[in-house]
C-alpha positions as CSV (number, residue, x, y, z in Angstrom):
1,X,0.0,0.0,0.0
2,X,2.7,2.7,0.8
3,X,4.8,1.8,-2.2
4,X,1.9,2.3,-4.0
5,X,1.3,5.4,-2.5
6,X,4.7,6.4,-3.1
7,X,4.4,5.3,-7.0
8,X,1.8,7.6,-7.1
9,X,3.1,10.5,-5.6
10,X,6.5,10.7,-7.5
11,X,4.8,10.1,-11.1
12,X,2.9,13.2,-10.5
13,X,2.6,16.1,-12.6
14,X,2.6,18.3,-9.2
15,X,6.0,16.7,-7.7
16,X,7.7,17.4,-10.7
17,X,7.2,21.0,-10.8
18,X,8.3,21.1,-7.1
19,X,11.5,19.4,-7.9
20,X,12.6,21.5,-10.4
21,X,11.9,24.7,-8.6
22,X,14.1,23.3,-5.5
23,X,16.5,22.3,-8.4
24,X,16.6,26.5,-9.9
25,X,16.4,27.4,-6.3
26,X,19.7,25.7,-5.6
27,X,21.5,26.8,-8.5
28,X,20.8,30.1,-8.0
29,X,21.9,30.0,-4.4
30,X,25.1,28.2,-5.8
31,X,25.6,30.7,-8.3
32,X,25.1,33.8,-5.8
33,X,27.7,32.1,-3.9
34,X,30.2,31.7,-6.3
35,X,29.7,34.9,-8.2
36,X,29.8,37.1,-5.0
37,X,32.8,35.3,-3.0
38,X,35.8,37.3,-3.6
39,X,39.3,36.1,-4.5
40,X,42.4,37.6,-5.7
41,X,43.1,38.9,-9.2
42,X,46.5,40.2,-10.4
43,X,46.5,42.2,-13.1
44,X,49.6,43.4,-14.5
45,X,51.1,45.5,-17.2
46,X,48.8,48.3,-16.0
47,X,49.4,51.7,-18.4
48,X,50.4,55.3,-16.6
49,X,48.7,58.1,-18.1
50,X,49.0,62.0,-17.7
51,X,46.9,64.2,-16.0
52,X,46.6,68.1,-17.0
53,X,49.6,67.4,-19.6
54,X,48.4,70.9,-21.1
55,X,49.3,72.6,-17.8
56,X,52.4,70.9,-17.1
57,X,53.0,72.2,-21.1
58,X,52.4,75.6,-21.0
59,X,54.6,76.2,-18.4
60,X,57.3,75.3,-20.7
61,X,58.1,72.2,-18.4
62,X,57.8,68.2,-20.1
63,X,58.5,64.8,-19.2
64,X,61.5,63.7,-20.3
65,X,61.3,60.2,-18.5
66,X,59.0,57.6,-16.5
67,X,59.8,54.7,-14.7
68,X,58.1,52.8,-14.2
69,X,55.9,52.6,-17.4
70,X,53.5,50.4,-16.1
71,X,52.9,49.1,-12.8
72,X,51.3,45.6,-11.3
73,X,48.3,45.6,-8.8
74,X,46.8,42.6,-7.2
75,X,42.9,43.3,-6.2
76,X,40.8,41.2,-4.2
77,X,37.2,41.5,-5.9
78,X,34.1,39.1,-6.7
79,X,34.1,37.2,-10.1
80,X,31.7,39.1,-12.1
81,X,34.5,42.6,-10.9
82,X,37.5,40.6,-11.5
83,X,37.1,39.1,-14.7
84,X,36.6,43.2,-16.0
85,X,39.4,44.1,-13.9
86,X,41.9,41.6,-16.0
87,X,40.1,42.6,-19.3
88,X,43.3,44.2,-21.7
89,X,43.9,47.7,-21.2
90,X,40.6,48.0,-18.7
91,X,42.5,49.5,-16.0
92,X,45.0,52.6,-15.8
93,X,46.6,54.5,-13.2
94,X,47.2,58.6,-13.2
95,X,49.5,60.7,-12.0
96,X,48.5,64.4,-12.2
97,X,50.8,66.8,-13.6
98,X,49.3,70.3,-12.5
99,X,51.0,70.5,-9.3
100,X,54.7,70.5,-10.9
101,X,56.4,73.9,-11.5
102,X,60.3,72.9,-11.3
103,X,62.7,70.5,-13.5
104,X,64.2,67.5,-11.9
105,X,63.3,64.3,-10.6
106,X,59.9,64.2,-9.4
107,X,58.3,61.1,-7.5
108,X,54.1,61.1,-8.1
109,X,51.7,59.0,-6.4
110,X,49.0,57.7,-8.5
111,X,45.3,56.9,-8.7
112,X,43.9,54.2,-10.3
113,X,40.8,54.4,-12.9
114,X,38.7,51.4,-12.6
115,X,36.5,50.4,-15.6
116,X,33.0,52.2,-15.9
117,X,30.3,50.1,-13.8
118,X,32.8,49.2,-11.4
119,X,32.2,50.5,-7.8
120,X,36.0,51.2,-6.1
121,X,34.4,50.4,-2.7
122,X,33.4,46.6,-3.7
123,X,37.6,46.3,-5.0
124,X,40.4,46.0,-2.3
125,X,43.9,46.5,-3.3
126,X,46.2,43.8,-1.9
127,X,49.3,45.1,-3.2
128,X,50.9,47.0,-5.6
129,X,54.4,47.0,-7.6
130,X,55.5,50.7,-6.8
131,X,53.5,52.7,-4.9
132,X,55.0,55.6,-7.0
133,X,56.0,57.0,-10.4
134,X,59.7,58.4,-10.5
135,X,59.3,61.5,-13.1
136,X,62.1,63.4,-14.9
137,X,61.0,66.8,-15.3
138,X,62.8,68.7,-18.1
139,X,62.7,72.1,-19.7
140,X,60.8,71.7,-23.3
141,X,62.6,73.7,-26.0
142,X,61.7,73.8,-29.3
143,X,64.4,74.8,-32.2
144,X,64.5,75.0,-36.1
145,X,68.0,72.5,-37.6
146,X,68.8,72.4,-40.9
147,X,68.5,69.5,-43.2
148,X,71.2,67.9,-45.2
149,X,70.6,65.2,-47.7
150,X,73.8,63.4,-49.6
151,X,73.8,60.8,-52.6
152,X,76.9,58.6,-52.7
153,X,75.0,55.7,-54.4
154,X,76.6,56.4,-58.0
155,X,74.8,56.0,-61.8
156,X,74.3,53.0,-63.7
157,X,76.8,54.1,-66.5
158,X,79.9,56.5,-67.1
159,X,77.5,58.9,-69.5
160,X,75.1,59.3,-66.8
161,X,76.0,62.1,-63.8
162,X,74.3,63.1,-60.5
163,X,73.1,66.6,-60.2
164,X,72.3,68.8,-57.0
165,X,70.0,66.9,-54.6
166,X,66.8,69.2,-54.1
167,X,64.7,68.8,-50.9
168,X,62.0,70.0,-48.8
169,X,61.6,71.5,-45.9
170,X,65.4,72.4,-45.9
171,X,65.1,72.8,-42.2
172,X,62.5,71.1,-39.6
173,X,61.5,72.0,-36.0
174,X,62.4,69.9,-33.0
175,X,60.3,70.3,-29.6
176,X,61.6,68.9,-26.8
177,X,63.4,68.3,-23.5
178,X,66.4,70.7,-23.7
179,X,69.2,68.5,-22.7
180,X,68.2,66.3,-25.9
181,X,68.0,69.9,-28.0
182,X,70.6,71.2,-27.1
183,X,72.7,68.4,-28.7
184,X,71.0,68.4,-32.0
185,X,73.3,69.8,-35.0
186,X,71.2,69.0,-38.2
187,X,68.9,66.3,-39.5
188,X,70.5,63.6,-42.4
189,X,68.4,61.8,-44.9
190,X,70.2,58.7,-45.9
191,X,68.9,57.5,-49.0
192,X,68.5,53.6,-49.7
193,X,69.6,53.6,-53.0
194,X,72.2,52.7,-55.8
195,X,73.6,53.1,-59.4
196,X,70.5,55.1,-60.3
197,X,70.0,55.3,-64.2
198,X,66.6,57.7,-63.6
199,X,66.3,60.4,-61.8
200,X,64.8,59.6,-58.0
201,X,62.0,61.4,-56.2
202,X,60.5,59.8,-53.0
203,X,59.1,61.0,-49.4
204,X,62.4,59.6,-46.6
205,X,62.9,59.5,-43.4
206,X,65.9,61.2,-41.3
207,X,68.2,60.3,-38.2
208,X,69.1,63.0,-35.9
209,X,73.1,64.6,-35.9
210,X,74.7,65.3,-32.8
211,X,77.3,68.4,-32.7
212,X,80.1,65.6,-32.6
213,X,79.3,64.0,-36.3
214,X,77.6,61.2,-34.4
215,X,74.0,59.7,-34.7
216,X,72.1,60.4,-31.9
217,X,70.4,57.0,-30.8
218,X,66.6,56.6,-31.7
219,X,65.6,55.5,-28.2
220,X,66.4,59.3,-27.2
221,X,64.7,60.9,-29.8
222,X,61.3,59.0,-29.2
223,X,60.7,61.9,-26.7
224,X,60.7,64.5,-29.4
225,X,57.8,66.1,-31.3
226,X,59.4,67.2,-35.1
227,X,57.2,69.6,-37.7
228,X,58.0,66.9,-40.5
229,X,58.3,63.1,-40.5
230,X,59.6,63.2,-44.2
231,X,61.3,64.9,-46.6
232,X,60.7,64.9,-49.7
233,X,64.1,64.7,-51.5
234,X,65.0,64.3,-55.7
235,X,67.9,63.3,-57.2
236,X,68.5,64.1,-60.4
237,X,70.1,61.6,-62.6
238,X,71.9,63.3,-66.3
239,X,72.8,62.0,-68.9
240,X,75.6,64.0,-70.6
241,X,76.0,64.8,-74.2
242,X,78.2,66.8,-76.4
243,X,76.1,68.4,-78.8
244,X,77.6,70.4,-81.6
245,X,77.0,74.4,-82.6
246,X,75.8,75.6,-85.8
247,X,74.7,78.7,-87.3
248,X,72.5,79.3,-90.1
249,X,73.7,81.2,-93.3
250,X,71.6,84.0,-95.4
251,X,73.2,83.4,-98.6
252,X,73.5,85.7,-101.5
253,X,75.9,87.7,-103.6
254,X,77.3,84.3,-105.2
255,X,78.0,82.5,-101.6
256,X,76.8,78.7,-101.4
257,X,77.3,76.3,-99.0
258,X,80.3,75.2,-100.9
259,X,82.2,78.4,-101.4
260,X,81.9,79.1,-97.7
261,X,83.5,78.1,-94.3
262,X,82.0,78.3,-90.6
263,X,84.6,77.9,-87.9
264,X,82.9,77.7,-84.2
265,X,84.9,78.2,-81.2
266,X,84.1,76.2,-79.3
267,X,82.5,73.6,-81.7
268,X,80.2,71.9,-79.3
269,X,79.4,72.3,-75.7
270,X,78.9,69.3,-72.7
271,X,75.2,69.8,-71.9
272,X,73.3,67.5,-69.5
273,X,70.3,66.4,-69.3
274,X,67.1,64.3,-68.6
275,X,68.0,61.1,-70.5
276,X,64.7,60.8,-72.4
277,X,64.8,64.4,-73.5
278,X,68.1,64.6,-74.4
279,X,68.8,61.5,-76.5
280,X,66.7,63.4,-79.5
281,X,68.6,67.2,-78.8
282,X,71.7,67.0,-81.6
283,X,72.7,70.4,-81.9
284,X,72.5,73.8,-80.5
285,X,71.1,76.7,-83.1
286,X,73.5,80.2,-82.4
287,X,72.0,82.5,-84.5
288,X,71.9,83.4,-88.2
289,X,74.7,85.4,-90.7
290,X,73.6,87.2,-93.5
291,X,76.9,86.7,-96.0
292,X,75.9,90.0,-98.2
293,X,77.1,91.9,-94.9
294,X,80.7,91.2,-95.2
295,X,82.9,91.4,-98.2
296,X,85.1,88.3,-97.2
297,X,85.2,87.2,-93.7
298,X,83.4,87.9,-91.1
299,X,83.9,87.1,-87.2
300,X,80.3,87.4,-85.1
301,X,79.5,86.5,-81.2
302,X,76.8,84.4,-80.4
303,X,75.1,83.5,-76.8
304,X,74.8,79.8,-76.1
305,X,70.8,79.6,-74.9
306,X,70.0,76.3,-73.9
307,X,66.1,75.0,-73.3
308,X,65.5,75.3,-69.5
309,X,65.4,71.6,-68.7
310,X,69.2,71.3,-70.0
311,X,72.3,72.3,-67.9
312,X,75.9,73.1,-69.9
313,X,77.9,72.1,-67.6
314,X,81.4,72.6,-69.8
315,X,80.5,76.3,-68.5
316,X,80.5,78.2,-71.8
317,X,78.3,81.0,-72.1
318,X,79.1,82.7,-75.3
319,X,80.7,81.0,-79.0
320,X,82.8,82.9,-81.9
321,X,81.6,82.0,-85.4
322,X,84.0,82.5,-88.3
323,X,82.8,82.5,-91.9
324,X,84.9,83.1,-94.8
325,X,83.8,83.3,-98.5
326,X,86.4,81.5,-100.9
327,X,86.9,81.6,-104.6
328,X,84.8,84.8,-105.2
329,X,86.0,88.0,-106.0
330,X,85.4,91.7,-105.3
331,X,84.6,94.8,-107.9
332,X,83.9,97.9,-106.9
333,X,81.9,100.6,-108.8
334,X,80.8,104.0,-108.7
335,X,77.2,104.2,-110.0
336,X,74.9,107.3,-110.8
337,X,71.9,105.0,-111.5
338,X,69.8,106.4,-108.2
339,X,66.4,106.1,-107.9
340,X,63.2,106.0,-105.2
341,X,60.0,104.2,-105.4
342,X,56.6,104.8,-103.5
343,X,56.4,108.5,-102.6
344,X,53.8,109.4,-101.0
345,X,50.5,111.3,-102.9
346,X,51.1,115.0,-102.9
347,X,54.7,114.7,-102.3
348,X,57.8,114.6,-104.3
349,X,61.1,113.8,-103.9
350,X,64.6,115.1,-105.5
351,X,67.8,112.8,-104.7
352,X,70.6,115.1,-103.1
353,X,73.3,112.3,-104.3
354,X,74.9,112.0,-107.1
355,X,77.0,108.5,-107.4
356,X,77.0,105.8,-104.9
357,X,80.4,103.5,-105.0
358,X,79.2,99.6,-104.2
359,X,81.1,96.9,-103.4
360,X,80.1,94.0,-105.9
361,X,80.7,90.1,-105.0
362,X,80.6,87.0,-107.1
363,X,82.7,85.0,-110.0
364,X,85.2,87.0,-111.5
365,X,84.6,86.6,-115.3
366,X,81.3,87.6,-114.0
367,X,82.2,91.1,-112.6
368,X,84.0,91.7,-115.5
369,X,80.7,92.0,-117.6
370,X,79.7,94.7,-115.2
371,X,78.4,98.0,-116.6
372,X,78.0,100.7,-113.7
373,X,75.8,102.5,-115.7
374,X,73.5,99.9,-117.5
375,X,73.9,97.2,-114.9
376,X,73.5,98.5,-111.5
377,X,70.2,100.3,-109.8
378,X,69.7,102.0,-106.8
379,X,66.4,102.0,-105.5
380,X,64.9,104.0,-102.0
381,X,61.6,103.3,-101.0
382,X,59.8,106.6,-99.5
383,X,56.8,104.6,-98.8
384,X,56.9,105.9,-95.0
385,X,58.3,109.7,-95.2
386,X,56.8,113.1,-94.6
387,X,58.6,116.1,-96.3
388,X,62.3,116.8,-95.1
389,X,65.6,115.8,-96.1
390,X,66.8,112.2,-95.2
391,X,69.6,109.4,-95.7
392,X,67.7,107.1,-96.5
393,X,68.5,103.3,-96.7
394,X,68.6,101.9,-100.5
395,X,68.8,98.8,-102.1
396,X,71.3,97.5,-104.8
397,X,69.9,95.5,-107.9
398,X,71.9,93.8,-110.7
399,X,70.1,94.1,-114.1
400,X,70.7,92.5,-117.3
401,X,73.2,89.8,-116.4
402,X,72.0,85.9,-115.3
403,X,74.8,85.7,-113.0
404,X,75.0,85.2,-109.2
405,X,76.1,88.1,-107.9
406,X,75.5,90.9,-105.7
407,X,76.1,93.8,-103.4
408,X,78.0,93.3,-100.1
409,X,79.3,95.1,-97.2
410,X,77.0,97.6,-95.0
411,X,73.5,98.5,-96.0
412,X,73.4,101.5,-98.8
413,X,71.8,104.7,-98.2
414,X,71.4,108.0,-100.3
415,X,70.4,111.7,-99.3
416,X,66.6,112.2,-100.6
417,X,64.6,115.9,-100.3
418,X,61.2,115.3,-100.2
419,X,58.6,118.4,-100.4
420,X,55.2,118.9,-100.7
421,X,53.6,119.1,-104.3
């Protein structure tokens, strides 16, 4: 009968439902116990931070060092506070700056910043690795060095050259503690590279020179706050060329190309330049000679001008160009055969001179066929004067010979009256 009984009760919908409420009631209670019995949690690494860094700033005044960096803190805390305690990075400790007004060494107690949602009053500290920061206290100083950038790396072939490294900024400001400062001579960009056959252009970093010639290490220089982290820096890579000088020749009264010499001093010039541009520049244009100017020879100056994006680096500024005329000969003649052309309407003009002696160039057996008087004509063109008397300039033509000959020497001119109608 009582097992029965017994059968009956624990196969009952109602008896289950109790048991599993004392079941959750007992968990729970387990739980709460667990959760809420504090242990000890040692969390270490633990990052110092500043406190009114601004303050301790504009008093001129920086930190040049800390020690420690971080510190270690053992807490006694429940589970649930623990486990966010020894989350990465969840806890800091500060040290407060404001209160410092002198250089030196300065020791700073600290306070620690507990995660949000974490009461300080449920957390005990048990012990801690320093109970203090040791600061170095230094004057900040800020100062402007120059920049020097060198190439030693050399070109890829003898016809290439290295020009003039260019680089900005050409100095940089440094901001910090002034024993560090105060050591500084210039900043040096070392460049990583070698046998360059193009010219070079990148952003680079640069290592600190002390007074002594010596690199100052990088561990001290992490402490310093610069304007520029690069500098942008070009090397220009050549390639060098001599490229010959010409003139260009006006011929006329019998000159040719084969009855005439150019001499150039120099003849060519070293020029440097791009390599793609200056593969395709083969000579350097002087300037033009008119060969009626001269008689026989003639000896003119001409400035070397070179296109902006080449460099003459053999240094010459200015070339002499010689040109003689060969195998021609010179007659000269007096001729009364003046005339002018184009006066204006209304005027008229009366020519003052009466023979004009002209210097004649061309083949000899040529020149002997030459009649002053039926052969040579000298014209003036009045297109462009008002009444007065002027020497005007006048041209010389040859008529009535098929020859190649013509006047030479400086330009002609005759004395011509003009009046008004």
């Amino acid at each position: 009968m009582l097992e029965k009984t017994l059968n009956k009760v624990f196969s009952s919908r109602i008896f289950y439902i109790f048991f599993a409420l004392l079941v959750s009631i007992a968990l729970w209670l387990y739980v709460q116990y667990t959760e809420n019995q504090d242990r000890t949690w040692d969390v270490a690494n633990i990052q110092v931070v500043y406190k009114n860094a601004d303050v301790l700033r504009d008093k001129g005044l920086l930190i040049s060092s800390m020690d420690p960096e971080t510190v270690a803190i053992s807490f006694e805390a429940s589970r649930s506070a623990g486990s966010r305690l020894m989350a990465r990075g969840a806890v800091t400790v500060e040290i407060d700056l404001a209160n410092i007004s002198t250089t030196g060494a300065k020791p700073l107690q600290y306070e620690i910043i507990y995660p949000a949602g974490i009461d300080s009053s449920s957390v005990r500290v048990l012990s801690r690795s320093v109970a203090a920061i040791s600061l170095l206290v230094d004057r900040l100083r800020d100062v402007a060095i120059p920049v020097q950038v060198s190439y030693k790396g050399g070109t890829a072939s003898d016809d290439l050259i290295v020009e003039t490294e260019e680089y900005s900024p050409r100095t940089i400001t440094v901001e910090g503690p002034e024993d560090i400062i105060s050591r500084i001579s210039h900043a040096f960009v070392p460049i990583p590279r070698e046998n360059l056959s193009a010219t070079f252009t990148d952003d680079l970093g640069f290592v600190l020179i002390d007074k002594n010639g010596d690199e100052i290490d990088e561990s001290v220089t992490d402490s310093l706050l610069f304007s520029h982290d690069t500098i942008r820096v070009t090397v220009p890579i050549r390639l060098v060329k001599k490229v010959p000088l010409y003139i260009e020749l006006m011929h006329g009264a019998g000159t040719s190309d084969a009855n005439t010499m150019v001499t150039y001093i120099p003849p060519f010039i070293t020029v440097s330049g791009d390599p793609e541009s200056i593969r395709d520049f083969n000579n350097i244009l002087l300037g033009t000679i008119d060969t009626t100017r001269f008689t026989e020879t003639t000896t003119e100056a001409f400035p070397i001008l070179l296109p902006n994006n080449f460099t003459n680096i053999s240094g010459e500024s200015e070339a002499h160009v010689l040109v003689e005329v060969v195998g021609l000969a010179i007659a000269y003649y007096s001729t009364p055969n003046l005339q002018y052309v184009n006066v204006r309407p209304g005027f008229t003009a009366t020519i003052t001179t009466q023979t004009l002696d002209v210097r004649i160039r061309g083949p000899k057996e040529d020149l002997d066929n030459l009649d002053s008087l039926t052969n040579i004509r000298v014209v003036a063109d009045l297109r462009d004067y008002d009444p007065g008397t002027y020497f005007v300039p006048a041209r010389v033509f040859i008529d009535g010979i098929d020859a190649d000959i013509g006047a030479v020497g400086e330009r002609y001119r005759i004395t011509v009256t003009i009046e008004k109608e």
